[in-house]
N, C-alpha and C positions, 0 to 999 in steps of 0.2 A: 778840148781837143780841136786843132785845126780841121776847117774843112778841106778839103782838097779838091781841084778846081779839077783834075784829069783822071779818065779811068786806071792808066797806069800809078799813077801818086794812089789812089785805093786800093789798087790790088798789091803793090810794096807796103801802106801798113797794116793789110789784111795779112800778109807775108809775116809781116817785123812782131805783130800782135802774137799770132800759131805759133812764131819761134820763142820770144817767150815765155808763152804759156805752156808750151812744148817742156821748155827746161823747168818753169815751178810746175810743174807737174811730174817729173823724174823725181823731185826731191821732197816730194809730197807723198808720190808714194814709196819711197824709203822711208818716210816717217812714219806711214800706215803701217808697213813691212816691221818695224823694226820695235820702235820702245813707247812708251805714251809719253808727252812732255807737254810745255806750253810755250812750243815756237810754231804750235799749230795754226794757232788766231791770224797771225805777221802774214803766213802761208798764203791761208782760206782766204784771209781779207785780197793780197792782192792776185791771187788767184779770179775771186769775184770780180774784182773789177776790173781787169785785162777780160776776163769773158763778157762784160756789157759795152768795153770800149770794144770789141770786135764786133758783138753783135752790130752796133750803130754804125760801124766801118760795112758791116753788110746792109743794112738800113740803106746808107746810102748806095751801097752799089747796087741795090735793087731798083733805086729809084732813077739812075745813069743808065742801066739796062732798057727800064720802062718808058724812058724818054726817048728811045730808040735805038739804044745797043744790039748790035750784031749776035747773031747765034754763037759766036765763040765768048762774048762778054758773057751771054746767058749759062753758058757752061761756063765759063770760069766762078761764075757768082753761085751757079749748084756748087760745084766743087766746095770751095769758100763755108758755104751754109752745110754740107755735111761734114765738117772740119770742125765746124763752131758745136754742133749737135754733140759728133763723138767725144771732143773733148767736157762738156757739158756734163752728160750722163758718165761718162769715168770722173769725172769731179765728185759728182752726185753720188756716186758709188763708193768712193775713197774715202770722203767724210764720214757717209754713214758706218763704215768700216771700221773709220778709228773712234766714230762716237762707242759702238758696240764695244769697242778693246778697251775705253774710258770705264764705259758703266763695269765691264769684268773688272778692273785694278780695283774699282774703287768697292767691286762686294768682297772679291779677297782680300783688301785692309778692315774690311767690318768682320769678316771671319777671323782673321787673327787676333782683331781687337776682343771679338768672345772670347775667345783661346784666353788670352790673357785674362779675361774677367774669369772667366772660370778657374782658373789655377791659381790667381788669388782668392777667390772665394774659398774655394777646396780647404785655404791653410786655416779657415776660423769653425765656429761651434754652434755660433750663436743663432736662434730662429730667422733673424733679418737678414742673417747672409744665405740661408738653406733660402729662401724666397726670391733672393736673390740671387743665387745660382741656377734655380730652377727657371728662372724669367732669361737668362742669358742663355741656357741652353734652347728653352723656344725659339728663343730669337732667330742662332743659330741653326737650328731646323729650319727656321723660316727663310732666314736667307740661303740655304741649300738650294730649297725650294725656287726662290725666285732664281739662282744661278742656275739652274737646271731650265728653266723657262729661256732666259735670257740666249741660253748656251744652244736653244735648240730656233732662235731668232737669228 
């Protein structure tokens, strides 16, 4: 990243950064909103990094202020840093949201997959499948159990 020599040149890509990350963030949360998939990574990844190129875009504006910037640069760089926070923490929050809606998909394909072990099992006689029936429906119990945890996380 370019330095930038003036406090205006900082506060335009303190600007160009929030917008953005403004916009991967509208389409990040549509993806929380909506279905699980795996164009979450491409998202988060440059989601992450637009948030530590702004951070360091306030880095320095902290350090232009500090060297003598006027009480309006110091307000513009509050401004700025609570911009960088709130988007931060809805990052923070959106993630863990769609991590939680990951772990759901992935216990309701382990319940369906009992489902299926069990209704094949059902179709035979033999002691090694009664053992084996009996072991899928713990399982099943068990993962109720943790979906009921999970559900209340």
């Amino acid at each position: 990243m370019d330095l930038p020599s003036s406090w205006d040149a900082l506060r335009k890509q303190a600007r160009k950064l929030e917008t953005q990350l403004d916009e991967q963030m509208i389409s990040y949360r549509k993806l929380v909103s909506t279905k699980v998939n795996d164009t979450e990574n491409d998202l988060e990844s440059g989601i992450d990094r637009l948030l530590k190129q702004l951070q360091q875009v306030n880095t320095q504006m902290q350090a232009w202020v500090s060297s003598g910037g006027s009480e309006i640069f110091s307000h513009t760089l509050t401004r700025h840093q609570e911009i960088l926070q709130d988007l931060t923490q809805e990052f923070y929050r959106l993630r863990s949201s769609l991590r939680a809606k990951q772990e759901h998909a992935t216990l309701l394909q382990d319940f369906r997959e009992f489902d299926r072990l069990r209704i094949d099992l059902e179709d035979g006689d033999s002691v090694e499948q009664a053992l084996l029936k009996e072991h899928a429906s713990i399982n099943r119990n068990s993962g109720q159990v943790l979906e009921t945890i999970v559900f209340f996380y």
